[in-house]
C-alpha positions as CSV (number, residue, x, y, z in Angstrom):
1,X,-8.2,101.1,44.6
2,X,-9.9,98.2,43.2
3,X,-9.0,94.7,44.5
4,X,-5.8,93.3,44.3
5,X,-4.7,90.2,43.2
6,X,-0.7,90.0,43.3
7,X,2.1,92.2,44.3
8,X,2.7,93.2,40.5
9,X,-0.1,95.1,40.5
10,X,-0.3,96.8,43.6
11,X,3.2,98.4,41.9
12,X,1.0,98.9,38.7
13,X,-1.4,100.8,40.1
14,X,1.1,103.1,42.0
15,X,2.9,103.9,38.4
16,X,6.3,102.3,39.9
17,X,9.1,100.0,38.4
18,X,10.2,97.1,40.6
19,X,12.9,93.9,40.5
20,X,12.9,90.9,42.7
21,X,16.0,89.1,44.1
22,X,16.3,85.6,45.4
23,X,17.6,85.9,48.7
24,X,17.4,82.4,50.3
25,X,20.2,80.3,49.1
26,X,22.1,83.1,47.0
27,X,21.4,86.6,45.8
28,X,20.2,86.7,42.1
29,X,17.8,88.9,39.8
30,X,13.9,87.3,39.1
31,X,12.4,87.1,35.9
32,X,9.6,89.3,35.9
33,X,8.1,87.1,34.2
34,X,8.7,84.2,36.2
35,X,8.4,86.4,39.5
36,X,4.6,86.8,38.0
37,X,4.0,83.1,37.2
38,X,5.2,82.4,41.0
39,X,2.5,84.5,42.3
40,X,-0.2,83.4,40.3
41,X,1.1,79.8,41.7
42,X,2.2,78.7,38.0
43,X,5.2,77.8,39.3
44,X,6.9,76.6,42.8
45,X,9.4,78.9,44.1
46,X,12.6,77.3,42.6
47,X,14.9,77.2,45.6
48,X,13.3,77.5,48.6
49,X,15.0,77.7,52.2
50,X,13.5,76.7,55.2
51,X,10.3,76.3,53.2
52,X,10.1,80.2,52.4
53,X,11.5,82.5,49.7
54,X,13.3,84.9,51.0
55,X,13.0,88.1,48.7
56,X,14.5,91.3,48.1
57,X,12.2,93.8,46.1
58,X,13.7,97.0,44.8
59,X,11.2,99.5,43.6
60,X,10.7,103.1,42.4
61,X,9.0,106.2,40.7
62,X,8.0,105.3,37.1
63,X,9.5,108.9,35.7
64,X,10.1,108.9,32.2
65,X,12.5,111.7,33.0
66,X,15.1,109.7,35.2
67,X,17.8,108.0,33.1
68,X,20.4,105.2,34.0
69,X,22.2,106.3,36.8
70,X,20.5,108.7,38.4
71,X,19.0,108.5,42.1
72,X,15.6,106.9,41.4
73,X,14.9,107.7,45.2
74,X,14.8,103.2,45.3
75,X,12.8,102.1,48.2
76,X,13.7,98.1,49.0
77,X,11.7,95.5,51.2
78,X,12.9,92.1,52.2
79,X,10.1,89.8,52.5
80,X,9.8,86.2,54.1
81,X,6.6,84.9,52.4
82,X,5.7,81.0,53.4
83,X,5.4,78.0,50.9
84,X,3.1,75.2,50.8
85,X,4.6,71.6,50.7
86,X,5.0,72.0,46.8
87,X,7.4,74.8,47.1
88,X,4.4,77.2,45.7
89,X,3.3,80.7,47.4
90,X,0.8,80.8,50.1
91,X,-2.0,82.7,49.0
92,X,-3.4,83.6,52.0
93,X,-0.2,84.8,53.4
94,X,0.0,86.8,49.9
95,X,-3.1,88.1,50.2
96,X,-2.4,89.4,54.1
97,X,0.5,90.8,52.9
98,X,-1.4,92.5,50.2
99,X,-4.2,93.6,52.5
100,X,-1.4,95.8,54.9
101,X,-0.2,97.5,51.7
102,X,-3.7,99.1,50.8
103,X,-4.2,99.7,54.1
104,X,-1.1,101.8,54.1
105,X,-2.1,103.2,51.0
106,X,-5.3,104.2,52.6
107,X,-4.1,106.3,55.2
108,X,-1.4,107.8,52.9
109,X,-4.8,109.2,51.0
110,X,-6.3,110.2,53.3
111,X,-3.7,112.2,54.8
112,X,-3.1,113.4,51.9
113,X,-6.8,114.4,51.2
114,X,-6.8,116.4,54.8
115,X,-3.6,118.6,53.3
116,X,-1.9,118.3,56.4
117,X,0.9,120.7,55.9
118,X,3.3,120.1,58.6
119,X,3.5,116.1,57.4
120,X,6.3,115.6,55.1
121,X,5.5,112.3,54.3
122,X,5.2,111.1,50.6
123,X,3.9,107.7,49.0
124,X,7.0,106.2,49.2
125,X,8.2,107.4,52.3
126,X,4.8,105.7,53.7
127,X,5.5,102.6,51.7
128,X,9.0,102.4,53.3
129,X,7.5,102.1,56.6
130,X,5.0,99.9,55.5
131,X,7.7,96.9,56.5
132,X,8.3,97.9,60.1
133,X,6.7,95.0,62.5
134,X,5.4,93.7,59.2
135,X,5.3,89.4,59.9
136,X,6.6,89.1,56.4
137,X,9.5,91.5,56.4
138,X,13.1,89.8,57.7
139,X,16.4,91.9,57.9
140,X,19.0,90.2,55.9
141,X,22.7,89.6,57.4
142,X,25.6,91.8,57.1
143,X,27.3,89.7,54.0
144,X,23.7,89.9,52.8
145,X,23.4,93.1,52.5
146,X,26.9,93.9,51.3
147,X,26.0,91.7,47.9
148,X,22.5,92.5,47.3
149,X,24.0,96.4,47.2
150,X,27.0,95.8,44.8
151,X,24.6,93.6,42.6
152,X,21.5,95.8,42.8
153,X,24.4,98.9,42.2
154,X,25.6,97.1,39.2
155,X,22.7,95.9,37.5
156,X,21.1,99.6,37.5
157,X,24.1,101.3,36.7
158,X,24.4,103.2,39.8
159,X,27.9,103.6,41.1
160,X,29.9,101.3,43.8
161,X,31.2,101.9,47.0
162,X,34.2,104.1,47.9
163,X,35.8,100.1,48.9
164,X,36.0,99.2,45.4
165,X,38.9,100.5,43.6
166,X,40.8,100.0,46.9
167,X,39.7,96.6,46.5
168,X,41.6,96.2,43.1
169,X,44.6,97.6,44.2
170,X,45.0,95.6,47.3
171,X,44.7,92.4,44.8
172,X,46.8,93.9,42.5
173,X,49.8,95.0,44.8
174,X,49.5,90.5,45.8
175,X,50.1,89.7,42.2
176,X,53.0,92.2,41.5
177,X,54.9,91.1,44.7
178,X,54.0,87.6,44.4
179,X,53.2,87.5,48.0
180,X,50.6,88.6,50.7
181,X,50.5,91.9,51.5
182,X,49.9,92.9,55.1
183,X,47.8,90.2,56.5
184,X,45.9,92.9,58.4
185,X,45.6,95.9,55.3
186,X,42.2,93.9,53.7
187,X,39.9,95.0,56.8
188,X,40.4,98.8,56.0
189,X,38.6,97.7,52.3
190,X,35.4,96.3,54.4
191,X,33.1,93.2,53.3
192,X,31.3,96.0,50.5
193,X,34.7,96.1,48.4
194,X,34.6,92.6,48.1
195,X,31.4,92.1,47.1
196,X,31.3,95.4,44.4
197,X,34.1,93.3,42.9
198,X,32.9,89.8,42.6
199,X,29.7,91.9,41.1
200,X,32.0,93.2,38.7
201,X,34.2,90.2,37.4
202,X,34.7,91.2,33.8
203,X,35.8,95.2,34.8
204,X,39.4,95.9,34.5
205,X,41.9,97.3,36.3
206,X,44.8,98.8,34.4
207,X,45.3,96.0,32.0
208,X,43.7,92.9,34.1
209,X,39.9,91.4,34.7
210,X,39.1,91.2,38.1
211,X,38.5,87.9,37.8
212,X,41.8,87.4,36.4
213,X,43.4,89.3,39.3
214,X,41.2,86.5,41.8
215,X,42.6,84.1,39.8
216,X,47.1,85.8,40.2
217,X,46.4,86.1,43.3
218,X,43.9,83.4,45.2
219,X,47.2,81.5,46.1
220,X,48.3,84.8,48.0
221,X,45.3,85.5,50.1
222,X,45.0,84.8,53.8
223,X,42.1,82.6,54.8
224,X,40.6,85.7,56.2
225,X,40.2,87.1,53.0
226,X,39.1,83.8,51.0
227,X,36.2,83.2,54.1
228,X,34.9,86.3,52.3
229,X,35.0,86.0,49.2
230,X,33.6,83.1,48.9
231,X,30.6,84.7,51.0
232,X,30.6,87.2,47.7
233,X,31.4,84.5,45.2
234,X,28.7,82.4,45.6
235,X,26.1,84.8,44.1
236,X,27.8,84.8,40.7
237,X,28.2,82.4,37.6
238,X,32.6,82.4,37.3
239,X,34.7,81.6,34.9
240,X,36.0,77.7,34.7
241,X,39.8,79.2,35.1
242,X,38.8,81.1,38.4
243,X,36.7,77.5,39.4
244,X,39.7,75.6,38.9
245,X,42.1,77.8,40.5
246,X,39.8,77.6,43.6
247,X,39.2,73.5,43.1
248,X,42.7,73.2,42.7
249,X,43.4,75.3,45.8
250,X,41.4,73.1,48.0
251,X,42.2,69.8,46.8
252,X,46.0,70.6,46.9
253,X,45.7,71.6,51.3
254,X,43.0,67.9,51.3
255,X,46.0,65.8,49.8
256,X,48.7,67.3,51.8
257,X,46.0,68.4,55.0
258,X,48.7,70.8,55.1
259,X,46.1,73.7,57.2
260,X,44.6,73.3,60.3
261,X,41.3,75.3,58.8
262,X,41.3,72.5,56.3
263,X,37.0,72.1,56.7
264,X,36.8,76.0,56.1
265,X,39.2,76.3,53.2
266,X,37.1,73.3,51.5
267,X,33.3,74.6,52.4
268,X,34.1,78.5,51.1
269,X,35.6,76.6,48.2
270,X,32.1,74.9,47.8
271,X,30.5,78.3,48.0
272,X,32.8,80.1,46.0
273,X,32.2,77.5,42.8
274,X,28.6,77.2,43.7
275,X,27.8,79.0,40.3
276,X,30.5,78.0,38.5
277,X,30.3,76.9,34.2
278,X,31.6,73.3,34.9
279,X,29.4,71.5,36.4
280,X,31.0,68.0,35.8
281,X,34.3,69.7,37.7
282,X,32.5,70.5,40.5
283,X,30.8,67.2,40.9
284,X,34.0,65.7,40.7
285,X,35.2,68.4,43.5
286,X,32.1,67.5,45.9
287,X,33.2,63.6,45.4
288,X,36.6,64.2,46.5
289,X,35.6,66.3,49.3
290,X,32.8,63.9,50.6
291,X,35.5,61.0,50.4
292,X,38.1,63.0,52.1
293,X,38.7,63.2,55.8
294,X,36.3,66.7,56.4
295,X,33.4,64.5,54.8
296,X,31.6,64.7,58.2
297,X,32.6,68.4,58.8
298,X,29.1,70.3,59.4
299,X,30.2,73.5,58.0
300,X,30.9,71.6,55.0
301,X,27.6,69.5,54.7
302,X,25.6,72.5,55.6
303,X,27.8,74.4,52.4
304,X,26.9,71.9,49.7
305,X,23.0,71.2,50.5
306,X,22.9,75.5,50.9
307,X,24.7,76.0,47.8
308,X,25.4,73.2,45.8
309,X,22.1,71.0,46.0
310,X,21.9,70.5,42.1
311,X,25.0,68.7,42.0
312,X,23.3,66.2,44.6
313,X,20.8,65.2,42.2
314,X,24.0,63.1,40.5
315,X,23.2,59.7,42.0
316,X,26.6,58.5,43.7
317,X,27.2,62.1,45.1
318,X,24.0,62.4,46.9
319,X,24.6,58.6,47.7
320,X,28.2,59.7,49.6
321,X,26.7,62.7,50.9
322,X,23.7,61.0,52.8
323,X,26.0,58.7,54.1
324,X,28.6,61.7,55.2
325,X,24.8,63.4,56.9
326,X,24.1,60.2,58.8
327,X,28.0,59.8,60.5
328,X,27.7,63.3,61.2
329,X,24.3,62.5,62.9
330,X,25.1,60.2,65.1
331,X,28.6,60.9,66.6
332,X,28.9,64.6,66.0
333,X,25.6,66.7,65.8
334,X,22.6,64.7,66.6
335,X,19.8,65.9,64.6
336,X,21.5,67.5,61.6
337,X,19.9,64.5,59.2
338,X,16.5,65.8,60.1
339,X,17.1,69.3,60.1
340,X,19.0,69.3,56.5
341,X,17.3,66.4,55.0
342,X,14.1,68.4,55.5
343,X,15.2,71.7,54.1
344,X,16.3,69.8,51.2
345,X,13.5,67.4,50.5
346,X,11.3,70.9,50.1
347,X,13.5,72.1,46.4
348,X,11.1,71.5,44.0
349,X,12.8,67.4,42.4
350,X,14.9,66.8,45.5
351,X,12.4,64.5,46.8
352,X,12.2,62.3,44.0
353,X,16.3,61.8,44.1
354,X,16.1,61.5,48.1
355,X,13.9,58.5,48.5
356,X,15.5,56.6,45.5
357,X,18.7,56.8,47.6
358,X,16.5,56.0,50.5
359,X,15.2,53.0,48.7
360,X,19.1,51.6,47.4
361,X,19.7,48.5,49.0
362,X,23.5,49.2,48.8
363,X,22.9,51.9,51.9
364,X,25.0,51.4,55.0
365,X,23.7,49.9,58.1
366,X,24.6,53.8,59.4
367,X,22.1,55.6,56.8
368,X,19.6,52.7,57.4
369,X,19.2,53.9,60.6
370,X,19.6,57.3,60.2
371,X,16.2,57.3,57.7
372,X,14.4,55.1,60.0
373,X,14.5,58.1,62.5
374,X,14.0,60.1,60.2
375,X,10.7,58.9,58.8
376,X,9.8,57.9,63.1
377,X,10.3,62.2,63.5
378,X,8.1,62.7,60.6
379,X,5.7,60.6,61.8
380,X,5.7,61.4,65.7
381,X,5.5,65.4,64.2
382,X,2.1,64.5,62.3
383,X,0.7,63.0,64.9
384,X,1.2,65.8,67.3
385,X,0.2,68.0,65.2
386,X,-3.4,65.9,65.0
387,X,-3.8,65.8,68.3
C-alpha cells in the first residue's frame, strides 16, 4: 500500500464507505467534507472536549449490490485523537494511528497470501480488532451507545430496536389517561427505546408525531423518565413547541421550587433544549436559571458549558455564569473554575469571549479572585512543565 496521508484514504484504498459522528459533547453526523478538511488541519475540530474529539466512525464493504437496509456487515471504532491548543488534529498522533492500521493490514495479507485454511478471519474482521489496546480507541458510555445506535439505525435506514414501538405506546397510554402510568412500567422499555424515538421525532404513531406525544405528555412523566430523555434529547435539533414545553416545565418548579430535584429537573432541561430552533428562548432560559437559586448547582454548570456553550458567547450570560463558576468555586467544589474554564477556553472563539469578561471592570470581587487563581494555576502548570 502506498503511503498514507489521512484516514479517508486508508478507507479508499480498501474500497469501503465510512461516516463520522461527533461524540464529545453530543452525538451528530460529520460532513465528509468537513471530516476531510479537519484532517488535512483546514479546520479546528469545532467542539472539542477535554481538548480531544471524540469520534465514532461507522464503515463498510463498498458493494454496489447492497441496497438501503440491508446488513452492510458495519464495522464501528470509537477513537479519542488529541488536539493542539488551536483545537486542530495532531498529526503525529494521526499519523501513529495511521501507521497501526497498515500494520494490521499487513499481517491480514500476509495471512492471507500463506492461504491458511483453518483462519477464518477476513479484512474486516481484522480491522475490527485493529481497536483493541489501541491508545486512541475509548469505549463510549451506556447512554452513549444507546443514541449513536438509534441515530446510526436511522440515518442508514436500518431498522430500530424491539424498545421502540413500546416506547410509543407507553407515551401514548400518559396522554390518553392524562396521568402517569405506572411509575415503574418505563424500565421494561430500556434507555434504547428512548433514544430510537428522540432519533425519530417526526414518525407517527396512530395519528400523533412523536414529538407531539413528548410534548401531551412531558407534564406526566416521572423525573426518572425526563433524566433520560434528556440524555437522548440533547443530540437532536427539536421543535420550538417541544423547547417550550420543556422551558416552561422548568421554569414553572424554579418559581414555585415546588421539587426537591429542582437542580436536576433544570440541568436535563438544559440538555434536553441544547439543540433547540430558538436560540433567543433558550438564552432567556439559561438567564433565569443562572439568577435562580440552583445558579451554583454543579450539575447545572457542568450542563450548560457541556451542552449549551454557544449560548455563553451572549455577553451578560457568560457574564452571570462566570460569576455562578466562581461561588461554586469557592464554597462548594474547589477547583471546578479551573477544570471548566479550561475545557471551555479550548472551543475554537470561546477564548476571545472569556478574557473580555475577564477584562470587565464590572466583575465581582468573587470572580476577581477566582481568575487570579486561575491565571497563578496556569502559570505554576507551565513552569513545571519547563522544569
Amino acid at each position: 500500500m502506498k503511503q498514507l496521508s489521512s484516514i479517508y484514504q486508508f478507507f479508499s484504498e480498501i474500497n469501503c464507505q465510512f461516516q463520522c459522528y461527533e461524540m464529545g459533547r453530543f452525538i451528530q453526523s460529520i460532513d465528509q467534507q468537513n471530516w476531510e478538511d479537519f484532517e488535512q488541519n483546514k479546520t479546528p475540530w469545532a467542539s472539542p472536549f477535554l481538548q480531544h474529539a471524540w469520534i465514532g466512525l461507522i464503515f463498510w464493504e463498498n458493494v454496489e449490490s447492497k441496497t438501503q437496509g440491508q446488513d452492510l456487515n458495519h464495522t464501528v471504532w470509537f477513537l479519542k485523537l488529541p488536539l493542539d491548543e488551536q483545537a486542530q488534529l495532531s498529526l503525529i498522533a494521526r499519523d501513529d494511528f495511521l501507521r497501526r492500521l497498515v500494520e494490521t493490514l499487513g499481517q491480514y495479507l500476509q495471512q492471507k497470501a500463506h492461504k491458511k485454511e483453518n483462519s477464518t478471519d477476513s479484512l474486516m474482521y481484522s480491522l475490527e480488532n485493529t481497536m483493541k489496546d489501541n491508545p486512541y480507541g475509548f469505549q463510549p458510555k451506556q447512554e452513549a451507545m444507546a443514541n449513536f445506535h438509534a441515530i446510526v439505525h436511522q440515518q442508514l435506514g436500518l431498522d430500530s430496536s424491539p424498545f421502540y414501538q413500546a416506547t410509543q405506546t407507553y407515551l401514548a397510554d400518559i396522554v390518553q389517561n392524562n396521568t402517569q402510568v405506572n411509575n415503574d412500567s418505563w424500565q421494561q422499555l430500556g434507555l434504547q427505546g428512548f433514544a430510537d424515538l428522540t432519533a425519530r421525532l417526526n414518525e407517527k404513531y396512530q395519528n400523533k408525531s412523536n414529538q407531539q406525544l413528548l410534548i401531551d405528555s412531558i407534564n406526566h412523566l416521572p423525573l426518572a423518565v425526563l433524566n433520560v430523555l434528556g440524555l437522548c434529547l440533547e443530540n437532536h435539533k427539536i421543535s420550538t413547541q417541544l423547547q417550550y414545553a420543556l422551558v416552561d416545565l422548568a421554569l414553572k418548579n424554579i418559581k414555585h421550587n415546588t421539587t426537591d430535584s429542582l437542580a436536576s429537573l433544570c440541568a436535563l432541561s438544559i440538555r434536553a433544549t441544547a439543540q433547540s430552533s430558538d436560540k433567543k428562548l433558550q438564552t432567556q432560559f439559561l438567564q433565569e436559571v443562572l439568577s435562580s437559586s440552583i445558579k451554583t448547582n454543579i450539575e447545572v454548570l457542568v450542563s450548560i458549558s457541556g451542552r449549551c456553550w454557544a449560548q455563553l458567547s451572549e455577553n451578560k450570560t457568560l457574564k452571570l455564569y462566570l460569576e455562578a463558576m466562581a461561588i461554586t468555586d469557592k464554597e462548594v467544589h474547589p477547583g471546578a473554575f479551573s477544570a471548566i474554564l479550561t475545557d471551555l477556553m479550548f472551543i475554537p472563539g470561546m477564548r476571545e469571549d472569556i478574557l473580555q469578561v475577564f477584562r470587565s471592570p464590572e466583575r465581582s470581587a468573587i470572580l476577581s479572585e477566582a481568575i487570579a487563581a486561575f491565571f497563578s494555576q496556569k502559570l505554576n502548570n507551565k513552569h513545571s512543565e519547563i522544569q
